[in-house]
Structures are given as C-alpha cells and as structure tokens.
HTML snippet that shows the backbone in 3Dmol.js (N, CA, C, O; Angstrom):
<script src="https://3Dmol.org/build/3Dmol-min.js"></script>
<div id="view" style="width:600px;height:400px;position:relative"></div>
<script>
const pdb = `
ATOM      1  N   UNK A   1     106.106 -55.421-166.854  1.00  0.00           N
ATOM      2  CA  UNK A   1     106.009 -56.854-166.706  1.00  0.00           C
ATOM      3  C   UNK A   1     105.063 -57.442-167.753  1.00  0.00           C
ATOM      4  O   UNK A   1     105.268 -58.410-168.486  1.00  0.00           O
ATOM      5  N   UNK A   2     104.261 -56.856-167.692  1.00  0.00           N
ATOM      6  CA  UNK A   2     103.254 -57.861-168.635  1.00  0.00           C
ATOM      7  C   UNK A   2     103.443 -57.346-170.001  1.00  0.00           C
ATOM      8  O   UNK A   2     102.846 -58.033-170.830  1.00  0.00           O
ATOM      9  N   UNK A   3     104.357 -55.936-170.690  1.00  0.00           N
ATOM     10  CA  UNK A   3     104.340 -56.067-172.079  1.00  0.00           C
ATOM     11  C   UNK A   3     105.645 -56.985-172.266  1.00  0.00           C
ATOM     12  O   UNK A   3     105.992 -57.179-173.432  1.00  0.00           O
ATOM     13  N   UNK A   4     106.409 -57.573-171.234  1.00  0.00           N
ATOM     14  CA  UNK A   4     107.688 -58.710-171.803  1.00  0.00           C
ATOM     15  C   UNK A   4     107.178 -60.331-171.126  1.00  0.00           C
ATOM     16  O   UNK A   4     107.811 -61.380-171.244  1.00  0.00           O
ATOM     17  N   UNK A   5     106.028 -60.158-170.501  1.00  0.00           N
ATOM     18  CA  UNK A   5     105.776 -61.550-170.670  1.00  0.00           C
ATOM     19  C   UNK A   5     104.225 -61.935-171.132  1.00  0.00           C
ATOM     20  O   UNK A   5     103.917 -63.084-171.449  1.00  0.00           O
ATOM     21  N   UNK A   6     103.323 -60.861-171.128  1.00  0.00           N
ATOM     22  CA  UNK A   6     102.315 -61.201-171.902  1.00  0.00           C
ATOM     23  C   UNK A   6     102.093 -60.635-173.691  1.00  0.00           C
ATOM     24  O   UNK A   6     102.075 -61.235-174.766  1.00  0.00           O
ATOM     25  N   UNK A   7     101.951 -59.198-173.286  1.00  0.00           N
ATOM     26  CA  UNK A   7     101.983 -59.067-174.446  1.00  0.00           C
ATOM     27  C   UNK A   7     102.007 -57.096-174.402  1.00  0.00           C
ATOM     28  O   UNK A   7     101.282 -56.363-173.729  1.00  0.00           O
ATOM     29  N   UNK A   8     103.375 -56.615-175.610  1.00  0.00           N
ATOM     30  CA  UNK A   8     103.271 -55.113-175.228  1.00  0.00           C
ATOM     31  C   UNK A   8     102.056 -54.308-175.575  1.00  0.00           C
ATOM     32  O   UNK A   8     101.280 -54.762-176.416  1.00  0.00           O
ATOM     33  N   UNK A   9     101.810 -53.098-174.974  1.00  0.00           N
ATOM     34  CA  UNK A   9     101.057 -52.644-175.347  1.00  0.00           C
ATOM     35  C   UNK A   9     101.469 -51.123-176.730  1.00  0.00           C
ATOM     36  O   UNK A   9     102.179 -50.127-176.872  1.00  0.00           O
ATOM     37  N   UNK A  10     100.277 -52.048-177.522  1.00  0.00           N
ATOM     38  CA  UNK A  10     100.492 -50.984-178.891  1.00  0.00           C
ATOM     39  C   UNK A  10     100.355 -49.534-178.642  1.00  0.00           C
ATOM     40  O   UNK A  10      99.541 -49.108-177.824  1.00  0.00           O
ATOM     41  N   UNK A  11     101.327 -48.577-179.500  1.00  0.00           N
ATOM     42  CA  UNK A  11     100.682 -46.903-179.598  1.00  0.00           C
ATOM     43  C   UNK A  11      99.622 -46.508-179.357  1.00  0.00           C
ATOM     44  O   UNK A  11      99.214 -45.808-178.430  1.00  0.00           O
ATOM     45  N   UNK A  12      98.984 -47.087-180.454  1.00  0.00           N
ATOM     46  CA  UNK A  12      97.548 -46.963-180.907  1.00  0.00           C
ATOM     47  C   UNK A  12      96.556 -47.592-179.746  1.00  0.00           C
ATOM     48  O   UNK A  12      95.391 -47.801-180.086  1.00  0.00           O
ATOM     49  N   UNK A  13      96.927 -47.883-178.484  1.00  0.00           N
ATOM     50  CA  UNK A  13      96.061 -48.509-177.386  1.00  0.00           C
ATOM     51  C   UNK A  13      95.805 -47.337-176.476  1.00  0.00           C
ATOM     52  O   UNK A  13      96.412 -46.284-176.676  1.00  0.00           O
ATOM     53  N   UNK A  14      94.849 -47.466-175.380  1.00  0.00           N
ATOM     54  CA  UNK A  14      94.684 -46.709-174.260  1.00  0.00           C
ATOM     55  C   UNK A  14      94.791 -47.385-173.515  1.00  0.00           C
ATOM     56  O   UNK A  14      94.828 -48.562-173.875  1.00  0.00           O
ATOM     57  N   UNK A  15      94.895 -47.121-172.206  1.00  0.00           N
ATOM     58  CA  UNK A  15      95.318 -47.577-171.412  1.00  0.00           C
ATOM     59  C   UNK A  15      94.363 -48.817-170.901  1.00  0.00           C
ATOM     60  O   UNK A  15      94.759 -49.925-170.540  1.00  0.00           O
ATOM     61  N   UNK A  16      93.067 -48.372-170.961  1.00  0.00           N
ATOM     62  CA  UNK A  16      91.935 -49.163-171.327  1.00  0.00           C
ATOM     63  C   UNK A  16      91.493 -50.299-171.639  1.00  0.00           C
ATOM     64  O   UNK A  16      90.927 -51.256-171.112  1.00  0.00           O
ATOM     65  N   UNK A  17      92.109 -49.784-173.195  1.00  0.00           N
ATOM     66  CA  UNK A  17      91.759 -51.233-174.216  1.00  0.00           C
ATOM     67  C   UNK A  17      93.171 -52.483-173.900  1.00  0.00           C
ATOM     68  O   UNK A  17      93.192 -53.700-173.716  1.00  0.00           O
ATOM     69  N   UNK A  18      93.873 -51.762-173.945  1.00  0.00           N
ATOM     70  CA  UNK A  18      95.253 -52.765-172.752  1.00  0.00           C
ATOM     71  C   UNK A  18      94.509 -53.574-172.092  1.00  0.00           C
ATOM     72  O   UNK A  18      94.141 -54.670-172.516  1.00  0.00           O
ATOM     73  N   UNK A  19      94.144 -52.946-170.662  1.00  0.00           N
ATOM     74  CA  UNK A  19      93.429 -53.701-169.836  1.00  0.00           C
ATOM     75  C   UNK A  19      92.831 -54.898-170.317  1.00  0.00           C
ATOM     76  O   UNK A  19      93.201 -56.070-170.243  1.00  0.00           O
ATOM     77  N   UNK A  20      91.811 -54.355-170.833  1.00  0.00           N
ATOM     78  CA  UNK A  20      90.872 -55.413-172.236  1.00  0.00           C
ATOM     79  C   UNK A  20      91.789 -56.850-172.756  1.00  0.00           C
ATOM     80  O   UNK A  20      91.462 -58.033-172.851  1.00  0.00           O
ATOM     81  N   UNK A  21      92.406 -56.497-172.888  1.00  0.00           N
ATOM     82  CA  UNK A  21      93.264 -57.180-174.125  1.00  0.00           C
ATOM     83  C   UNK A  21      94.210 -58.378-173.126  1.00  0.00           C
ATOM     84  O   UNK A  21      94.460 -59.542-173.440  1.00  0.00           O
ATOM     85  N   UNK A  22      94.585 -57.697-171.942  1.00  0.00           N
ATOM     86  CA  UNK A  22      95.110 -58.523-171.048  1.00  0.00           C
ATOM     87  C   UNK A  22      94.522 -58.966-169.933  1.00  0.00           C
ATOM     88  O   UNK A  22      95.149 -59.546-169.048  1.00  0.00           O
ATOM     89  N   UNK A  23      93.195 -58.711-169.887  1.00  0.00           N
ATOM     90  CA  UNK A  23      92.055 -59.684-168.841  1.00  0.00           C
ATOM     91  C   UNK A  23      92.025 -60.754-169.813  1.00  0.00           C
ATOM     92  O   UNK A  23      92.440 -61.844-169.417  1.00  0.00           O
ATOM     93  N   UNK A  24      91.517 -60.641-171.299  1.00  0.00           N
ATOM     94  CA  UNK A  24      91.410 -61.880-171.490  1.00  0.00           C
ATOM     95  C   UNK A  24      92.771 -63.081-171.608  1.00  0.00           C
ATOM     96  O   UNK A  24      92.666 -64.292-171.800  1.00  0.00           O
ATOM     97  N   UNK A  25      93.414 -62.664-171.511  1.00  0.00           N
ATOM     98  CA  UNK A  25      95.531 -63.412-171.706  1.00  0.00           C
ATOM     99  C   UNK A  25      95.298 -63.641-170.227  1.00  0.00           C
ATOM    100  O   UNK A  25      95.753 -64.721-169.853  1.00  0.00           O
ATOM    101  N   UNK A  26      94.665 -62.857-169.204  1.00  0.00           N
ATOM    102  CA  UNK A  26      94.798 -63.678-167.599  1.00  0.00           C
ATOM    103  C   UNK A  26      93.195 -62.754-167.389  1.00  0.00           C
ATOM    104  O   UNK A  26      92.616 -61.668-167.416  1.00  0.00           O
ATOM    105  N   UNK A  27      93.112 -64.214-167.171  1.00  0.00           N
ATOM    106  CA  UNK A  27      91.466 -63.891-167.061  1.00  0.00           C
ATOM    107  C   UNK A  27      91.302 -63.335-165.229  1.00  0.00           C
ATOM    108  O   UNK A  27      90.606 -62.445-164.740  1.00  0.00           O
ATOM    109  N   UNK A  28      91.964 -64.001-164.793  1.00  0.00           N
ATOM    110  CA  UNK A  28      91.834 -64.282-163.503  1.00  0.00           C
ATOM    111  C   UNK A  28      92.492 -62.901-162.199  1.00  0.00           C
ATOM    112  O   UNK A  28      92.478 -62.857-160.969  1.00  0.00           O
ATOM    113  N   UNK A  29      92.929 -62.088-163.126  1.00  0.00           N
ATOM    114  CA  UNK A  29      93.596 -60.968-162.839  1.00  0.00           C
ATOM    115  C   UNK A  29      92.888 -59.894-163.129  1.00  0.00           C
ATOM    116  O   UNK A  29      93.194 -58.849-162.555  1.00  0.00           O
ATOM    117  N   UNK A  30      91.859 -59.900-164.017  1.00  0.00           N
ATOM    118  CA  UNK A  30      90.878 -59.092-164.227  1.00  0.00           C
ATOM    119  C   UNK A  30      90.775 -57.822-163.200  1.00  0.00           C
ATOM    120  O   UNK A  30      91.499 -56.839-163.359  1.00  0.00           O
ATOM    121  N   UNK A  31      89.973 -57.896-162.302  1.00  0.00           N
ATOM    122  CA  UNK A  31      89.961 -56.817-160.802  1.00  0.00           C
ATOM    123  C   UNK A  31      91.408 -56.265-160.823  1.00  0.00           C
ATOM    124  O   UNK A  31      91.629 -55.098-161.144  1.00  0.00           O
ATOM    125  N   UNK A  32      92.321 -57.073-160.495  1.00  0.00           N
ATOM    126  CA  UNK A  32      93.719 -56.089-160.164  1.00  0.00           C
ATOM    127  C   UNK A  32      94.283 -55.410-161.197  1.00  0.00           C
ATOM    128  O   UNK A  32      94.712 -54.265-161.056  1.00  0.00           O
ATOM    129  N   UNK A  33      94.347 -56.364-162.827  1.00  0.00           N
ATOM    130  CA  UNK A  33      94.025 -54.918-164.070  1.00  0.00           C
ATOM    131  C   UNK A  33      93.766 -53.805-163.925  1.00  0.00           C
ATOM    132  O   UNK A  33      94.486 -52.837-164.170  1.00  0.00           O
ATOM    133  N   UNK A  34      91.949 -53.832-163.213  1.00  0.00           N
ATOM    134  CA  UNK A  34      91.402 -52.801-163.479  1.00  0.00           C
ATOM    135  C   UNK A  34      91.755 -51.635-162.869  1.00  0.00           C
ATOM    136  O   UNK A  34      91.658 -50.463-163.233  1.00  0.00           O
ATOM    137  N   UNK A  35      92.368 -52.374-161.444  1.00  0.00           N
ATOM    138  CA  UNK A  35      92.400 -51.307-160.107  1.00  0.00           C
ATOM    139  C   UNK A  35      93.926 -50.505-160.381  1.00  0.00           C
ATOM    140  O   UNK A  35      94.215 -49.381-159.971  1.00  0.00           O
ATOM    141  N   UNK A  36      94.937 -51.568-161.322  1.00  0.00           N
ATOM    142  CA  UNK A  36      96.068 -50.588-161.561  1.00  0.00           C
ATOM    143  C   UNK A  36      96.143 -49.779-162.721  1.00  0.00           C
ATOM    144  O   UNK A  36      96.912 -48.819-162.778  1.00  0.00           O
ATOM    145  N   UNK A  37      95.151 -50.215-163.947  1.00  0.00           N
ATOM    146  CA  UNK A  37      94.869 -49.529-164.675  1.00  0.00           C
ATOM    147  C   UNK A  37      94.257 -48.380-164.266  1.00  0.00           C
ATOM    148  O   UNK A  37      94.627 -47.272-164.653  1.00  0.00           O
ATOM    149  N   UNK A  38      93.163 -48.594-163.357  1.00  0.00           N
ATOM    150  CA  UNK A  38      92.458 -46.652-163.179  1.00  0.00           C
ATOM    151  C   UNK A  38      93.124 -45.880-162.297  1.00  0.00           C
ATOM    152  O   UNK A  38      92.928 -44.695-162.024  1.00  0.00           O
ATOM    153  N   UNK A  39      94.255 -46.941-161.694  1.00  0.00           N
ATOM    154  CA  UNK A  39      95.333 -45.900-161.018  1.00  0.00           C
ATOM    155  C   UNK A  39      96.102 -45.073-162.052  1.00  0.00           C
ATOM    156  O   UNK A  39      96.055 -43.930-162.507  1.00  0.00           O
ATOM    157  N   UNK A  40      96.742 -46.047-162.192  1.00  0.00           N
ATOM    158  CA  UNK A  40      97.808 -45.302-163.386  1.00  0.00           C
ATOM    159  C   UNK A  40      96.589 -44.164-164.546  1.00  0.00           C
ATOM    160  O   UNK A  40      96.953 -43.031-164.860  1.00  0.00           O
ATOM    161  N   UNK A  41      95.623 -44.568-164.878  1.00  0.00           N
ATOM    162  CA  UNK A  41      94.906 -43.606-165.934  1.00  0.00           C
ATOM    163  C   UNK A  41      94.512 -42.105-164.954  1.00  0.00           C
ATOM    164  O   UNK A  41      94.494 -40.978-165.449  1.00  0.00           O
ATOM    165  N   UNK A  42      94.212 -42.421-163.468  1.00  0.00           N
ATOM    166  CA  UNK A  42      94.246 -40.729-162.889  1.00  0.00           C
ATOM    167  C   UNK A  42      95.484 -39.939-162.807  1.00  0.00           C
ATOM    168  O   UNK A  42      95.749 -38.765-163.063  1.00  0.00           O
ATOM    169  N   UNK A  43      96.248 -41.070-162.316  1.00  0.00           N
ATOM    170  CA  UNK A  43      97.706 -40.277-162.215  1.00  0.00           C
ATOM    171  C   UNK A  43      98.208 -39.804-163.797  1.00  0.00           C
ATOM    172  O   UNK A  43      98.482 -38.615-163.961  1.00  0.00           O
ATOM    173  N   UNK A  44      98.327 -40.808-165.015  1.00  0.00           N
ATOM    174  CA  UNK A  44      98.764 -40.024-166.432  1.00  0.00           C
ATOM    175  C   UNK A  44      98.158 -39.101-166.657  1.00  0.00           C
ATOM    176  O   UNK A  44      98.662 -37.986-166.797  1.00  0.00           O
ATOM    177  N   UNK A  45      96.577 -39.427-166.766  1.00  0.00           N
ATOM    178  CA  UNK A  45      95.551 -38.456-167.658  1.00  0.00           C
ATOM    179  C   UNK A  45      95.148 -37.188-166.409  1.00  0.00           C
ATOM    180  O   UNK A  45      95.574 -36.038-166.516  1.00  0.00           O
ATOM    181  N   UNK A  46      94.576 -37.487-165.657  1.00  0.00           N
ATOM    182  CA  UNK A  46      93.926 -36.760-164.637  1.00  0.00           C
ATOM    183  C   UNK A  46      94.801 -36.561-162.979  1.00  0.00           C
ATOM    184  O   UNK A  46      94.330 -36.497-161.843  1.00  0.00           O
ATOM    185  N   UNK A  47      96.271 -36.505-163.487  1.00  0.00           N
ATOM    186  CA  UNK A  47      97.009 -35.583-162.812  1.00  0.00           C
ATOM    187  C   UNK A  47      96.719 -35.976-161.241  1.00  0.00           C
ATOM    188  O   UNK A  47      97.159 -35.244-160.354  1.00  0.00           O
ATOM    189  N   UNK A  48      96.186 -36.809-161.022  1.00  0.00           N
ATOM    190  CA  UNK A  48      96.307 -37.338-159.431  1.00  0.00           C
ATOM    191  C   UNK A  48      97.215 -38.466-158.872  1.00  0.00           C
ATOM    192  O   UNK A  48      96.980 -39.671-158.965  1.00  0.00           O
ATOM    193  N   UNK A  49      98.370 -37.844-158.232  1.00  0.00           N
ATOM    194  CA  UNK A  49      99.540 -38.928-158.035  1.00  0.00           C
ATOM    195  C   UNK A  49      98.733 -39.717-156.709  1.00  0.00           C
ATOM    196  O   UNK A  49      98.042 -39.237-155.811  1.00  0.00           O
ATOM    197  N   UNK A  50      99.116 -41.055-156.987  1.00  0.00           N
ATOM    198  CA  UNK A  50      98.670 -41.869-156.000  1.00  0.00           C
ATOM    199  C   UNK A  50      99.301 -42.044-154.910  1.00  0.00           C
ATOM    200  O   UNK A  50     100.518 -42.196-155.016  1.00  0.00           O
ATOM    201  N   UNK A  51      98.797 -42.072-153.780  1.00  0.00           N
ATOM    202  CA  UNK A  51      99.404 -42.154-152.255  1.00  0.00           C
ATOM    203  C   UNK A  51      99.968 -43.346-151.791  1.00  0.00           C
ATOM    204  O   UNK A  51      99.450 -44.437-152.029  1.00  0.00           O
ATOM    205  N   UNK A  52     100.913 -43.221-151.196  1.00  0.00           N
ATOM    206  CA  UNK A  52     101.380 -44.585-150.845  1.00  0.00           C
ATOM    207  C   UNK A  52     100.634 -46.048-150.524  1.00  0.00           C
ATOM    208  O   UNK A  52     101.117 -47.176-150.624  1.00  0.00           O
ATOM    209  N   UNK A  53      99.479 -45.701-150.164  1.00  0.00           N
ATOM    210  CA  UNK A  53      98.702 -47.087-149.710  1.00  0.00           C
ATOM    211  C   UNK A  53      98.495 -47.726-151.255  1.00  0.00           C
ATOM    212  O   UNK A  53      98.692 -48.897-151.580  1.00  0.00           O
ATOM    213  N   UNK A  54      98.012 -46.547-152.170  1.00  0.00           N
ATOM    214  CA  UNK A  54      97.797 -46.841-153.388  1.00  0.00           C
ATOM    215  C   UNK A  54      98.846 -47.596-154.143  1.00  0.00           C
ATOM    216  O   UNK A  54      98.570 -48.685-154.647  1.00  0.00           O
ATOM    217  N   UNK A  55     100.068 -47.051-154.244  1.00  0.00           N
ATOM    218  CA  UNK A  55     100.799 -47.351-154.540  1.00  0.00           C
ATOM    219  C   UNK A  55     101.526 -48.968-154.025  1.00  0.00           C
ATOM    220  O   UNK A  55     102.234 -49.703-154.713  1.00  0.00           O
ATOM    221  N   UNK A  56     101.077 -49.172-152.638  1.00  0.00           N
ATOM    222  CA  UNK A  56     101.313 -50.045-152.089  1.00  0.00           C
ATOM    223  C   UNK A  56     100.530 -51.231-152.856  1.00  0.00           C
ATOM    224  O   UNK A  56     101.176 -52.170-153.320  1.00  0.00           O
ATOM    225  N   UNK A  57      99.133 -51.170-152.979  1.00  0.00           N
ATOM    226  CA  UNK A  57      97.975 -51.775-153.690  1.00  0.00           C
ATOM    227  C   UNK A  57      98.692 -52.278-155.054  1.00  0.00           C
ATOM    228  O   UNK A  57      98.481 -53.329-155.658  1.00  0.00           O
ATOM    229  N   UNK A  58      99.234 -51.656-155.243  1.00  0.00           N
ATOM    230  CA  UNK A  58      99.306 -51.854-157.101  1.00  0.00           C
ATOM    231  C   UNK A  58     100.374 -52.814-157.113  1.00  0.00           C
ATOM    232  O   UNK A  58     100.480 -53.643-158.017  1.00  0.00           O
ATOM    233  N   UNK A  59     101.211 -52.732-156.096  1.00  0.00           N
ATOM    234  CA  UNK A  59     102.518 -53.307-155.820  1.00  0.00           C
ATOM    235  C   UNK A  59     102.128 -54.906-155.484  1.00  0.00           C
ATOM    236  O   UNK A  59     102.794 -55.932-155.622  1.00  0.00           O
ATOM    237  N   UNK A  60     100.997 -54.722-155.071  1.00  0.00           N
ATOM    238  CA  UNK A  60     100.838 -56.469-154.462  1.00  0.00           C
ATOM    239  C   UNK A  60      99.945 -56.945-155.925  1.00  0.00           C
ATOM    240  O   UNK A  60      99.796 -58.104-156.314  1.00  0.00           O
ATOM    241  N   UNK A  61      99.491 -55.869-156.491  1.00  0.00           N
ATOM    242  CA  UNK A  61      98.531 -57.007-157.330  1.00  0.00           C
ATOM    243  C   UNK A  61      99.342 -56.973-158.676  1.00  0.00           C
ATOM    244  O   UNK A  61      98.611 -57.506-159.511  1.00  0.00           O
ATOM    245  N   UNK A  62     100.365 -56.640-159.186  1.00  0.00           N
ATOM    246  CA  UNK A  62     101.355 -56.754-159.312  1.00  0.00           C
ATOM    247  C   UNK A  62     101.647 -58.109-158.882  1.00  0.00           C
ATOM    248  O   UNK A  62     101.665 -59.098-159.615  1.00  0.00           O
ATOM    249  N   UNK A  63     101.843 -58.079-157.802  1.00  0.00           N
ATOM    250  CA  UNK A  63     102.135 -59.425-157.812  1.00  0.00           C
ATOM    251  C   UNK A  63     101.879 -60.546-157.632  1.00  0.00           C
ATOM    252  O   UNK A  63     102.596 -61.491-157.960  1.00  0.00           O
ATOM    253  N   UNK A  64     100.622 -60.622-156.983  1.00  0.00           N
ATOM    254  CA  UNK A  64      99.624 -61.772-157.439  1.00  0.00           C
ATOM    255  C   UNK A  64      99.254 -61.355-158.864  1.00  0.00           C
ATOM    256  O   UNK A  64     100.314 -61.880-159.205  1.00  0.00           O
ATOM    257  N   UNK A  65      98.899 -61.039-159.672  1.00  0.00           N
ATOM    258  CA  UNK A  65      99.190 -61.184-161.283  1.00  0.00           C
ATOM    259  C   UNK A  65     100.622 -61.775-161.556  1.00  0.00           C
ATOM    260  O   UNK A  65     100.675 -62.059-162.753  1.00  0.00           O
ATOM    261  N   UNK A  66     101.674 -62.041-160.988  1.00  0.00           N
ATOM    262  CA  UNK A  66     102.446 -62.654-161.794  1.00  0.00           C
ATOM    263  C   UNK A  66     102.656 -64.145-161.214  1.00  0.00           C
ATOM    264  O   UNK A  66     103.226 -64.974-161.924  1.00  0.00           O
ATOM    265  N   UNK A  67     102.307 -64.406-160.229  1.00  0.00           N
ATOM    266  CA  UNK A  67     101.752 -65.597-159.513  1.00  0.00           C
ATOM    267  C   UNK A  67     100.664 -66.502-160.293  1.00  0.00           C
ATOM    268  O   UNK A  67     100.615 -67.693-159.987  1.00  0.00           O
ATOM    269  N   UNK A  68      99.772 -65.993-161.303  1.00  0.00           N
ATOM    270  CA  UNK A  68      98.647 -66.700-161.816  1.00  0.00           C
ATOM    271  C   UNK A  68      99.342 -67.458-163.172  1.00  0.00           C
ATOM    272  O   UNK A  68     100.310 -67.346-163.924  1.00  0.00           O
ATOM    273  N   UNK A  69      98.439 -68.102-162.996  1.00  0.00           N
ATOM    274  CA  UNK A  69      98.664 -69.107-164.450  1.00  0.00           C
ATOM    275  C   UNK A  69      98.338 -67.719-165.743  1.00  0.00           C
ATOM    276  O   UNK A  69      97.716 -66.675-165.547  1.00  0.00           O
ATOM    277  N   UNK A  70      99.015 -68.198-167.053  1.00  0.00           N
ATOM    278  CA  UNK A  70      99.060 -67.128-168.090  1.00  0.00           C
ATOM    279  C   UNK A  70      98.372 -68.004-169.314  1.00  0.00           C
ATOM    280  O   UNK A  70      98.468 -69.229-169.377  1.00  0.00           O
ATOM    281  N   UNK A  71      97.760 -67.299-170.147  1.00  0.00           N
ATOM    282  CA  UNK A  71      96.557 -68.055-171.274  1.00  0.00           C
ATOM    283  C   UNK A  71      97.512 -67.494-172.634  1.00  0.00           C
ATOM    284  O   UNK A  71      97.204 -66.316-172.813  1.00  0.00           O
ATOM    285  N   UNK A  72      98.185 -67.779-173.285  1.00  0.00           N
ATOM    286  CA  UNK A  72      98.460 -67.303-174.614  1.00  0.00           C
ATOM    287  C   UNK A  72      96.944 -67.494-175.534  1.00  0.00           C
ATOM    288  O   UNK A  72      96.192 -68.406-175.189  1.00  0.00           O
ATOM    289  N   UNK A  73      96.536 -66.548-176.761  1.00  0.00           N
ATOM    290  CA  UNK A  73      95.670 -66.974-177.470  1.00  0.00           C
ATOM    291  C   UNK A  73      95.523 -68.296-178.483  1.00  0.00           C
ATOM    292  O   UNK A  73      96.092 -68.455-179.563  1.00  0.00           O
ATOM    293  N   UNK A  74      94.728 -69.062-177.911  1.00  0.00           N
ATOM    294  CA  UNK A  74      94.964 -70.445-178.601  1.00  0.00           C
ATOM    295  C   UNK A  74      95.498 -71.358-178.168  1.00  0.00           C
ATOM    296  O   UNK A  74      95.540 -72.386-178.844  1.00  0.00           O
ATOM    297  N   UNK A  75      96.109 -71.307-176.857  1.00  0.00           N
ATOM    298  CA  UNK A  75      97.024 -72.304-176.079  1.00  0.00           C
ATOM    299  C   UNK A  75      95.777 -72.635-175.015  1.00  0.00           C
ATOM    300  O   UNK A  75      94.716 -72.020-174.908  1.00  0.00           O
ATOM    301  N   UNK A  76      96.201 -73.704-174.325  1.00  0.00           N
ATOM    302  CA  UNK A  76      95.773 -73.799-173.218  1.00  0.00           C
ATOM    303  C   UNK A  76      96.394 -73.096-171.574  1.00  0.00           C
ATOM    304  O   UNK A  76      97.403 -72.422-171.783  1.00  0.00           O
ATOM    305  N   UNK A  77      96.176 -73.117-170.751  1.00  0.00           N
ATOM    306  CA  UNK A  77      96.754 -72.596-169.514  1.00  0.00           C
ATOM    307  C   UNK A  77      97.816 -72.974-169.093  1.00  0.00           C
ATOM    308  O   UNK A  77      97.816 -74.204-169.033  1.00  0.00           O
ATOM    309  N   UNK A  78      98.740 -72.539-168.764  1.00  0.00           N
ATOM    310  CA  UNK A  78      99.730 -72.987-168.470  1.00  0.00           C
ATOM    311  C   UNK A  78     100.380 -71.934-167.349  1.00  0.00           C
ATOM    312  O   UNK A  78      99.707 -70.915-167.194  1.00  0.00           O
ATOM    313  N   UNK A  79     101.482 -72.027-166.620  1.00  0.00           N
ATOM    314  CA  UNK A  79     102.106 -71.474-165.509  1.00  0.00           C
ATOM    315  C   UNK A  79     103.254 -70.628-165.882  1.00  0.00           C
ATOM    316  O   UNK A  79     103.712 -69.776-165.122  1.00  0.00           O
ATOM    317  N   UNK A  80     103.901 -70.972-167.542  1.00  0.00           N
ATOM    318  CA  UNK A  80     105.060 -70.461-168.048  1.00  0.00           C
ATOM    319  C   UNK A  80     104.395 -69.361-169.524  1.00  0.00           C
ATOM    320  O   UNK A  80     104.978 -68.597-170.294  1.00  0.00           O
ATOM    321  N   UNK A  81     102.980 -69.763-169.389  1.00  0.00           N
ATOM    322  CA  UNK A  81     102.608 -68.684-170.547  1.00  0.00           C
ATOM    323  C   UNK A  81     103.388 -68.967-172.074  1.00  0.00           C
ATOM    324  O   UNK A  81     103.537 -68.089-172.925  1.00  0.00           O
ATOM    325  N   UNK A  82     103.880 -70.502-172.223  1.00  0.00           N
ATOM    326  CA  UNK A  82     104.167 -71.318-173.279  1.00  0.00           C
ATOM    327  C   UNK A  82     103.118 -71.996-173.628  1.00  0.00           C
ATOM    328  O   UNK A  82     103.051 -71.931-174.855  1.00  0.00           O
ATOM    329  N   UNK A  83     102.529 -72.420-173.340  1.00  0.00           N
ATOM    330  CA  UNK A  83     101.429 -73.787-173.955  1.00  0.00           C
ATOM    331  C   UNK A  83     101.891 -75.188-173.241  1.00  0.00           C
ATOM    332  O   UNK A  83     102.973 -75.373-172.685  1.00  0.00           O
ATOM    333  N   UNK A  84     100.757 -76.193-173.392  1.00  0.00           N
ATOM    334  CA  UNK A  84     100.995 -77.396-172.601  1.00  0.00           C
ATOM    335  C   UNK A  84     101.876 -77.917-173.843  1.00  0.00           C
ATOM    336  O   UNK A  84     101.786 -77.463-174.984  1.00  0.00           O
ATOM    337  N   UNK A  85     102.875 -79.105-173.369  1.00  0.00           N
ATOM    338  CA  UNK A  85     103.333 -79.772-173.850  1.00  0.00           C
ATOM    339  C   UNK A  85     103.340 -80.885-173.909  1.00  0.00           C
ATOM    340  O   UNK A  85     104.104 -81.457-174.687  1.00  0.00           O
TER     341      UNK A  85
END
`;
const viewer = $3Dmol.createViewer("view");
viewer.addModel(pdb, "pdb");
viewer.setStyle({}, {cartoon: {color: "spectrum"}});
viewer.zoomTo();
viewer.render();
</script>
C-alpha cells in the first residue's frame, strides 16, 4: 500500500530507513510504522513469525494509516495525497 500510494521503497533501503522516510510523508502514522515495521523486521531478519493477534495488529494499523490525511514533499496536507487545489 504505501509503495503505490506514498512512495516505493528503494533496494538500497532497510526496512528502517523506509519507516523514516514514510513517518515523515504521514507524520501521524508514525507509532503504527514503527509497530509494523519491527514486526515485519523480526519475522524477515530474525526469523520470528508473528502470531495472529500480531498479525491482527498490523492489519488494523494498516488501516488506520490509510484513513489519515497523506503529506507529499512540498505539498500541503491533503486526504488524496495530491496537493491542495
């Protein structure tokens, strides 16, 4: 979702600096970033598949992240992640 409506994430990224890169594009999503980012980084890197509650977790903030207003760089806020018009 967010590398086709915010922005993809490069090769050359970790999973990490992603995060980074897309707290500031939704500022406001920050926490649920983080919490599906260090999911997904135990389960890729450190081999711990996440349990359903977990999985459940990621699923909602998921989707309150796509519920929030979206910041392109240089735009103002907007709901369509276009810019005001």
């Amino acid at each position: 979702w967010t590398g086709r409506k915010l922005r993809p994430r490069r090769a050359s990224e970790s999973a990490h600096e992603y995060r980074a890169v897309l707290s500031e594009l939704l500022p406001a999503a920050s926490p649920d970033l983080a919490y599906v980012t260090e999911t997904y980084a135990r389960a890729r890197y450190g081999g711990h598949e996440p349990d359903s509650s977990a999985l459940q977790e990621m699923q909602q903030a998921v989707q309150r992240m796509r519920k929030l207003p979206r910041q392109r760089r240089g735009s103002r806020m907007t709901t369509t992640g276009e810019g005001a018009r």
